[in-house]
C-alpha positions in Angstrom: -173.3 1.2 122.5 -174.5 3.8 124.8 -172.0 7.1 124.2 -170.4 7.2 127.6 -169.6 10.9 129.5 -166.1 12.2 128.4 -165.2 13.1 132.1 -165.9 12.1 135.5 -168.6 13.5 137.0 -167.7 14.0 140.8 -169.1 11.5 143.8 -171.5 13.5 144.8 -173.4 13.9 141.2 -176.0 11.8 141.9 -177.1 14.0 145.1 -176.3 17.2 142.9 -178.3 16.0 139.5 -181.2 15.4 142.3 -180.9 18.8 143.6 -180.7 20.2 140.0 -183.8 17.7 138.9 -185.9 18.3 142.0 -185.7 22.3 140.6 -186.8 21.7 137.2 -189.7 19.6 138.0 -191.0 21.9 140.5 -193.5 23.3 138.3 -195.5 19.9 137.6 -194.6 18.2 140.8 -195.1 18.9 144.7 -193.3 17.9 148.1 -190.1 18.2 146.4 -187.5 18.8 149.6 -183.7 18.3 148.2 -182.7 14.9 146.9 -185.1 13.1 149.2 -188.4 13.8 147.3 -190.4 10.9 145.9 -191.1 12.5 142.7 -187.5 13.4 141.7 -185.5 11.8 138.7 -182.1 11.3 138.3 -181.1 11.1 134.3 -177.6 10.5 133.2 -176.0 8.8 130.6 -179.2 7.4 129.2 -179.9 6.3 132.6 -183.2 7.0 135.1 -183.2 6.7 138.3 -185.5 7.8 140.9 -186.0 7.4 144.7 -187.1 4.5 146.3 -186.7 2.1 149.8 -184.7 -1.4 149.3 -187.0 -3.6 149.5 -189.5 -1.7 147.1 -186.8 -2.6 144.6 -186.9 -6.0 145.6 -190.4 -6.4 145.2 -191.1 -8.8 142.7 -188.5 -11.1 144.5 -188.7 -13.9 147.4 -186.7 -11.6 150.0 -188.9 -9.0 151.4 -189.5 -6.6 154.4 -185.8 -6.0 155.4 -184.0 -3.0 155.7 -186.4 -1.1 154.9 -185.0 2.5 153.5 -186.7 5.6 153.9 -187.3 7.5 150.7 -184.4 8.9 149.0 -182.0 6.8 150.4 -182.1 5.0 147.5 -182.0 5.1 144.0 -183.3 2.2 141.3 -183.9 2.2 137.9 -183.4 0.3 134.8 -180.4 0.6 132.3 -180.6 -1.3 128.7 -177.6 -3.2 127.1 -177.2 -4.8 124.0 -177.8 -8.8 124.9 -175.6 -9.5 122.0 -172.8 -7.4 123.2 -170.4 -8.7 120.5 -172.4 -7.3 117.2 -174.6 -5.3 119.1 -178.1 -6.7 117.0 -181.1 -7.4 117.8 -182.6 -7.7 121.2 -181.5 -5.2 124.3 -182.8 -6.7 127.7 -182.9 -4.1 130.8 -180.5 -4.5 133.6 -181.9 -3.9 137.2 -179.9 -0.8 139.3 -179.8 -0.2 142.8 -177.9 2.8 144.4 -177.5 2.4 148.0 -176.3 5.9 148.5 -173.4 6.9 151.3 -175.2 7.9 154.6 -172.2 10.3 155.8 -171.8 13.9 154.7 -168.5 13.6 151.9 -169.0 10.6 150.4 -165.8 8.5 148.9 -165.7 8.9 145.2 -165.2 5.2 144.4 -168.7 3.3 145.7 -168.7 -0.2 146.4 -170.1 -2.8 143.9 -171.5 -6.3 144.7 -171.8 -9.2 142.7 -173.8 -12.3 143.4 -173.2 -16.0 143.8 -175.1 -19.1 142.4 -174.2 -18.3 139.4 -178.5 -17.7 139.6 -178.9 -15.3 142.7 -180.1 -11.7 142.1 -178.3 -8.6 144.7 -182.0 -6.9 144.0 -183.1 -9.8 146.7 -180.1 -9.4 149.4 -182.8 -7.4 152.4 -179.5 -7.8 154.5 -177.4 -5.5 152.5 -178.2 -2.2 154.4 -177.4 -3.2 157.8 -174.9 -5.7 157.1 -172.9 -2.9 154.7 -173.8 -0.2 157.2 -170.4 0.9 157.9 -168.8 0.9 154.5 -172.1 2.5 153.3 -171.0 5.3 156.3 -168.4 6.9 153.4 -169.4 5.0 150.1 -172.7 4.2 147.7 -172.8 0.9 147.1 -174.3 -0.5 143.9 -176.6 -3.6 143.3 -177.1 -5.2 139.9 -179.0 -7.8 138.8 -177.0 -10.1 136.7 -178.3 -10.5 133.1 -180.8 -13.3 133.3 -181.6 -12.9 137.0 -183.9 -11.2 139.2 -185.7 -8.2 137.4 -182.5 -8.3 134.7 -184.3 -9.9 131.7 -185.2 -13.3 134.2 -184.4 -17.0 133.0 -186.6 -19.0 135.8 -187.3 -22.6 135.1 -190.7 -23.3 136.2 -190.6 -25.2 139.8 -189.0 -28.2 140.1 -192.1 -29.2 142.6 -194.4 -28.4 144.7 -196.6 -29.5 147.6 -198.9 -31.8 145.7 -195.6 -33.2 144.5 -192.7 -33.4 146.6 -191.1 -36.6 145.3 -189.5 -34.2 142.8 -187.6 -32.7 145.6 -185.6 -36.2 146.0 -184.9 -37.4 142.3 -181.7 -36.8 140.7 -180.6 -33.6 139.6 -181.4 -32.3 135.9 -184.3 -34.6 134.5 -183.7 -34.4 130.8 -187.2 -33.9 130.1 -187.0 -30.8 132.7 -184.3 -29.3 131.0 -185.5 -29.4 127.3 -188.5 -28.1 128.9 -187.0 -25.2 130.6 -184.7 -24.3 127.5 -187.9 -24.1 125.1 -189.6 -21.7 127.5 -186.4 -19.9 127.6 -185.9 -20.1 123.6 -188.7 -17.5 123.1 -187.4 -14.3 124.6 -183.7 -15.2 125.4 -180.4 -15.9 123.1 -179.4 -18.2 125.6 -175.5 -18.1 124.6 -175.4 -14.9 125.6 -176.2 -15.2 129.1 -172.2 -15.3 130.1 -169.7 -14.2 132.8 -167.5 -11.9 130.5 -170.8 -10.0 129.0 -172.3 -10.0 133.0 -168.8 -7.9 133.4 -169.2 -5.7 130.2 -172.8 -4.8 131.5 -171.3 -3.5 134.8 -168.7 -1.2 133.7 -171.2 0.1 131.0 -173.7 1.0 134.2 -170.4 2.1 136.1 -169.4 4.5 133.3 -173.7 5.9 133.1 -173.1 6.6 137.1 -170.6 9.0 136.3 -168.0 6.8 138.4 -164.2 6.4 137.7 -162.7 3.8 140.1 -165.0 1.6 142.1 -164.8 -1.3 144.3 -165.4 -5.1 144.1 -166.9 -7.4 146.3 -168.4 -10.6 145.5 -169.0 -14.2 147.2 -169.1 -17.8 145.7 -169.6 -17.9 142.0 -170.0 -13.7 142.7 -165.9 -13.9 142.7 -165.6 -14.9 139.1 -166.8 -11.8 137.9 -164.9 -9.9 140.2 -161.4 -11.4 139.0 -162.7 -10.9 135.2 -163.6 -7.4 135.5 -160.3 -7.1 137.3 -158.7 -8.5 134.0 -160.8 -6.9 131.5 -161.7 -3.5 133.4 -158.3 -3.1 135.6 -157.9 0.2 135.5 -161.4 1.2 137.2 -160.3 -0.9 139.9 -159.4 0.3 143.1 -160.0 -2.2 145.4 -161.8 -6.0 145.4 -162.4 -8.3 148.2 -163.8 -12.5 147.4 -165.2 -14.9 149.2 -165.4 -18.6 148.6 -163.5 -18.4 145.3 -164.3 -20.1 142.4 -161.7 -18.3 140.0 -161.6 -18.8 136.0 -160.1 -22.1 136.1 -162.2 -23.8 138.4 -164.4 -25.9 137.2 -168.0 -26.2 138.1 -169.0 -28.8 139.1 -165.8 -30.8 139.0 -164.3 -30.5 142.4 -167.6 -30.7 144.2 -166.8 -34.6 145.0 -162.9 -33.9 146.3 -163.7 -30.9 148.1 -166.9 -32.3 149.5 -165.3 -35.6 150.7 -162.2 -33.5 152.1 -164.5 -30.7 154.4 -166.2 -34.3 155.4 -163.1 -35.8 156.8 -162.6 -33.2 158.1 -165.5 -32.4 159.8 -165.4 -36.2 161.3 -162.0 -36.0 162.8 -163.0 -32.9 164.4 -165.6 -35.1 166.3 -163.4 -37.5 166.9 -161.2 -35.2 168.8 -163.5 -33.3 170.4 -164.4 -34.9 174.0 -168.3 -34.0 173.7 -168.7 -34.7 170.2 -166.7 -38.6 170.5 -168.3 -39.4 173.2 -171.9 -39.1 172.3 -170.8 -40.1 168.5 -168.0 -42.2 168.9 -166.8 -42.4 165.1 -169.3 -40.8 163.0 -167.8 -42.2 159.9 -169.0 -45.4 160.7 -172.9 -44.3 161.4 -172.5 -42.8 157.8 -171.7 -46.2 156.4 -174.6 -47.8 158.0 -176.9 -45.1 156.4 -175.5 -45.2 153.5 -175.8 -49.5 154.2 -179.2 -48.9 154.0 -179.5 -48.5 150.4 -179.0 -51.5 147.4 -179.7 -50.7 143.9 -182.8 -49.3 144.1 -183.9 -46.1 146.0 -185.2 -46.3 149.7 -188.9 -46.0 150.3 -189.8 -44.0 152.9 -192.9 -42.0 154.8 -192.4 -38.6 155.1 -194.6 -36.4 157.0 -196.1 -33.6 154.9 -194.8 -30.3 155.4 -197.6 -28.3 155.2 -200.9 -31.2 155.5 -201.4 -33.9 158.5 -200.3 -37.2 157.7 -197.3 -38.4 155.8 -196.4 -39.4 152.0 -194.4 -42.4 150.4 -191.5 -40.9 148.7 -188.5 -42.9 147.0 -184.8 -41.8 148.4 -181.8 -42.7 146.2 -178.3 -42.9 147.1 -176.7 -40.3 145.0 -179.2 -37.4 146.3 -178.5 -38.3 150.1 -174.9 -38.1 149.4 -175.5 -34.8 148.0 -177.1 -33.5 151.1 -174.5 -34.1 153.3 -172.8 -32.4 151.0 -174.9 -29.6 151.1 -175.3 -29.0 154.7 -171.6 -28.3 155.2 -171.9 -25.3 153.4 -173.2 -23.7 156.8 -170.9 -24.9 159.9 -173.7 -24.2 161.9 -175.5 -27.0 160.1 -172.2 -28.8 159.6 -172.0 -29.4 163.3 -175.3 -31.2 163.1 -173.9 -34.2 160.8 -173.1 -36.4 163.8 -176.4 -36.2 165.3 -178.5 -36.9 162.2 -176.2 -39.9 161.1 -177.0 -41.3 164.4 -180.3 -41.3 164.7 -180.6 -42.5 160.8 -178.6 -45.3 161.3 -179.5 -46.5 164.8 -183.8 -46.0 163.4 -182.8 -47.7 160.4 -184.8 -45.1 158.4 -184.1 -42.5 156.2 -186.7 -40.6 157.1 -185.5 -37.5 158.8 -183.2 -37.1 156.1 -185.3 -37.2 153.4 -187.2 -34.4 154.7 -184.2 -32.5 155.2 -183.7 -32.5 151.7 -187.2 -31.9 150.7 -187.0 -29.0 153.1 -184.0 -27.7 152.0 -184.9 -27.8 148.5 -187.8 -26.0 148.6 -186.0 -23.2 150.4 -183.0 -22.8 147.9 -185.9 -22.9 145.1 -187.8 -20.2 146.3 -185.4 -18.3 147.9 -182.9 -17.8 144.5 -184.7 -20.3 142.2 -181.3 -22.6 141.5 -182.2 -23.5 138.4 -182.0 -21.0 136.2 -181.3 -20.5 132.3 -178.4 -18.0 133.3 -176.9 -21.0 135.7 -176.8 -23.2 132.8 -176.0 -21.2 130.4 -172.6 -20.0 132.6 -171.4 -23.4 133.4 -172.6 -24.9 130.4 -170.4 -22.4 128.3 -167.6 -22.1 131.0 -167.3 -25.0 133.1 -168.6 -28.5 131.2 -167.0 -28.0 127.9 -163.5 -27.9 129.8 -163.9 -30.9 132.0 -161.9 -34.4 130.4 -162.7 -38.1 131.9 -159.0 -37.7 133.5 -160.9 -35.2 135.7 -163.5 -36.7 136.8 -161.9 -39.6 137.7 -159.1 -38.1 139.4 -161.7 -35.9 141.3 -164.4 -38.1 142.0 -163.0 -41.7 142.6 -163.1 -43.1 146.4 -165.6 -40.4 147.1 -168.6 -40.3 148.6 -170.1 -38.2 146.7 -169.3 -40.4 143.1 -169.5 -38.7 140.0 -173.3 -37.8 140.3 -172.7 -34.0 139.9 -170.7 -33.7 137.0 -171.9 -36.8 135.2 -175.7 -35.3 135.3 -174.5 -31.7 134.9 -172.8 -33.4 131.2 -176.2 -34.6 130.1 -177.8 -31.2 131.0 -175.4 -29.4 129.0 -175.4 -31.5 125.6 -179.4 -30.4 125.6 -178.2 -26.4 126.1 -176.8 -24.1 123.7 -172.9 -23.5 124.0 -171.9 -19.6 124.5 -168.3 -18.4 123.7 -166.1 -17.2 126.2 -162.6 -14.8 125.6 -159.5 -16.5 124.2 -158.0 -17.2 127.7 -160.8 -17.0 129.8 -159.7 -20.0 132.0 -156.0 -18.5 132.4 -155.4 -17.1 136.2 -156.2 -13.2 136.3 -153.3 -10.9 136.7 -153.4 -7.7 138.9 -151.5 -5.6 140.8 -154.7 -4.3 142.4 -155.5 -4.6 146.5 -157.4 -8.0 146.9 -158.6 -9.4 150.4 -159.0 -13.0 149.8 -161.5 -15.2 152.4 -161.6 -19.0 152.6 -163.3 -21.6 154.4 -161.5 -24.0 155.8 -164.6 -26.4 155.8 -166.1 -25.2 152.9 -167.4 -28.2 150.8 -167.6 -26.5 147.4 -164.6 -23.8 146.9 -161.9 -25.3 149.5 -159.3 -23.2 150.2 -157.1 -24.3 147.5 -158.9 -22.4 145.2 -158.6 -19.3 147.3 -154.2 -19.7 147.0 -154.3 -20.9 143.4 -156.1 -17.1 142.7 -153.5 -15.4 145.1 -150.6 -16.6 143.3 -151.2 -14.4 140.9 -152.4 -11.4 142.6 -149.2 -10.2 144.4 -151.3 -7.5 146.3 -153.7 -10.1 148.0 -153.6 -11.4 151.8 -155.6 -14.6 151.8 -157.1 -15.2 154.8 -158.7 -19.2 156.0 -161.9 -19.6 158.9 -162.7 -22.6 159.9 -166.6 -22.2 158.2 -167.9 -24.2 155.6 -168.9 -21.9 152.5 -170.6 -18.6 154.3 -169.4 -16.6 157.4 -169.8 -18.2 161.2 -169.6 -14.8 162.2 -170.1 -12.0 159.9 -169.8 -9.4 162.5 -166.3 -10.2 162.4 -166.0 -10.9 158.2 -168.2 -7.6 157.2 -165.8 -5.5 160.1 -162.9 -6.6 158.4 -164.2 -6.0 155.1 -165.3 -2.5 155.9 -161.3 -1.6 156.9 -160.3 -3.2 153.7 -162.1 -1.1 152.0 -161.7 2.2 153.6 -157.9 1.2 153.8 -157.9 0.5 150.0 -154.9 -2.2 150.7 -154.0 -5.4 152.9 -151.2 -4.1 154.2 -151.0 -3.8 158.2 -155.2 -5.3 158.3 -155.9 -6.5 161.4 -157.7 -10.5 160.2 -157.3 -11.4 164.1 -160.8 -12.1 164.9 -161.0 -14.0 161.2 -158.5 -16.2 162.1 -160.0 -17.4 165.8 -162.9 -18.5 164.3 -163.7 -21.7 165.0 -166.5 -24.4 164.3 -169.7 -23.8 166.2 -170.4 -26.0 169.4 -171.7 -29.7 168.3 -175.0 -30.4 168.2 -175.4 -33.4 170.6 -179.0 -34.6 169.5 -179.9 -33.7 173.6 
């Protein structure tokens, strides 16, 4: 374990170590002009860091040529952790670090730290994060690190689940078995993959936030991103100051488990919306009953269909089964803005009679999500297959998944998957809500297919010092203006007392599409 500094260095040491650097290395370098030269080096705490733009950083990822930074507006470098942190042995894996750093003159002490969803995203490839964090980054750094096993921290990518010469990939079920053994022998070679866990993921982040020479920070994180946040608010509560989740998928919630409840419920939802909306009825009527003559469409064997090619002229036969259609229904409500569509695709499927449009939908969409965050990764398994799976009974699942649409598909394929990984070990009472008395500025969806907003009050209970706050969006933000604005007063305010959530709470579901 890395010796850590014995006192605080103040919030402005990373601007005065530059100034200090940028002095010494004078003699060999040139063109060195304060803390924005190219050719200065930070070192602290075993850490180096040097100037850079965002997107530099993000270089090696699928998210490029956004918010672009000049140089010495930001700071990256590497920082090494054990990735055995219990018996610190063997093998130490290097842990991508990105210092945003404040743009205004006197900087806030406590910067703001970000943690990423999936579990399987990496915050090295988030090009939005300057302007979207503009005006909390007016008075505090903000920090981005790559997860351990994501991004440039140590990687676990599967190899492609397809690719244009084979797209009928894209519409099998999830989690092939073959795939999987496949992707954990590849993994097996430079990874301990039962160390690849949400309790170590938070040990590695206070370690980097004790090398930055910071004493109380603050926590943001969206989607599987608020996991973390709530266990470094257990584990690490006294470097807390403030934390703000979105879409929360707390200790106890089990992934994938609720997927089938909570996707039928933002479903219903979603279709008696329609039905009481004068545009949306009359040009649908009932659109639960176009979504039984899709789903009509299918016996028990997949649907063949022709599918134009997304990238060559002409079209290829693909099979469609039932379970993965489901799914994408499923899937689009995690944007309302592609919630809203639902109507309109159901009708044309089941007036046509074909599943066409649909299926490239999904082929479109999976291609996207693969290489945009690459889904599939060893870290994602490795996380719900240590966390998640192990804690799920048969009670559950048919509790959860019975009279659904959706079916058991998820969990019961996720299962297989996760008898062919290797089982990390989590805290004694790592399930157990997380206690705090800190400031917590909790954000729901109430359409969101995936973490409803039951999950969002089951974390609040506990957290006495939270204001839980419900949109009607699906799983992201319908108008982030609005969310990130909010956010930004949270934060500068340091509590939820007297925040102004107005504009959160008149958000409503995006106009319907009408298929016009």
């Amino acid at each position: 374990m890395r010796a850590r500094p014995s006192a605080r260095p103040s919030a402005n040491v990373l601007r005065e170590a530059a100034l200090v650097t940028c002095a010494v290395l004078l003699a060999i370098t040139v063109g060195c002009a304060g803390s924005s030269s190219s050719a200065a080096f930070i070192t602290q705490a075993g850490m180096t860091l040097s100037p850079c733009s965002f997107s530099t950083a993000s270089a090696l990822l699928a998210n490029l040529g956004r918010g672009r930074l000049g140089s010495g507006e930001a700071l990256c470098g590497s920082y090494e952790v054990w990735e055995d942190r219990a018996t610190e042995e063997g093998r130490r894996i290097a842990l991508n670090v990105i210092v945003l750093r404040a743009t205004g003159d006197e900087p806030a002490p406590d910067p703001l730290f970000l943690f990423a969803g999936g579990p399987s995203e990496a915050v090295s490839n988030w090009g939005w994060v300057p302007a979207t964090f503009a005006e909390i980054r007016e008075s505090r750094d903000i920090v981005l690190v790559d997860q351990r096993g994501t991004g440039l921290s140590h990687p676990l990518a599967c190899d492609p689940v397809g690719d244009a010469d084979n797209l009928q990939p894209f519409l099998d079920p999830m989690l092939d078995a073959d795939y999987v053994i496949g992707c954990r022998s590849k993994l097996d070679e430079y990874a301990d993959l039962r160390q690849y866990t949400t309790a170590n993921h938070v040990d590695d982040i206070d370690e980097i936030r004790a090398a930055l020479g910071y004493d109380r920070i603050n926590l943001w994180g969206a989607s599987y991103g608020t996991r973390p946040v709530l266990v470094y608010l257990r584990r690490h509560p006294e470097h807390v100051r403030a934390a703000s989740i979105h879409g929360v998928a707390h200790t106890s919630w089990k992934y994938p488990l609720h997927h089938a409840s909570s996707g039928q419920r933002a479903l219903d939802m979603l279709f008696e919306e329609c039905r009481r909306n004068e545009q949306c009825a009359a040009a649908f009527g009932d659109p639960a009953e176009d979504l039984e003559r899709v789903m009509d469409l299918f016996s028990n064997e997949p649907v063949i269909v022709q599918v134009p090619h997304p990238e060559r002229r002409g079209s290829v036969r693909l099979e469609v089964y039932r379970e993965v259609l489901a799914e994408r229904f499923r899937s689009l409500m995690y944007s309302s803005r592609n919630a809203v569509r639902i109507p309109a695709i159901l009708q044309r499927a089941a007036d046509s009679g074909s599943l066409g449009e649909l299926a490239r939908l999904e082929i479109d969409y999976q291609r996207a999500f693969q290489e945009g965050i690459n889904w599939f990764t060893g870290m994602w398994m490795s996380i719900t297959c240590t966390e998640d799976i192990p804690l799920i009974t048969d009670a559950e699942v048919e509790a959860e998944t019975a009279g659904t649409l959706f079916g058991d598909y998820r969990v019961r394929t996720h299962r297989e998957a996760c008898a062919l990984w290797p089982r990390g070990e989590v805290p004694a009472g790592f399930s157990d809500p997380v206690l705090s008395e800190a400031p917590v500025l909790i954000t729901s969806g109430d359409f969101d297919p995936v973490t409803p907003p039951a999950a969002g009050e089951a974390a609040a209970k506990h957290l006495p010092n939270s204001l839980h706050v419900i949109s009607q969006e699906g799983h992201g933000n319908t108008d982030p203006r609005c969310y990130f604005r909010v956010l930004a007063a949270f934060i500068d305010r340091g509590t939820t007392a007297g925040l102004d959530v107005s504009c959160l709470e008149a958000v409503k579901l995006p106009a319907w599409d009408l298929g016009q």
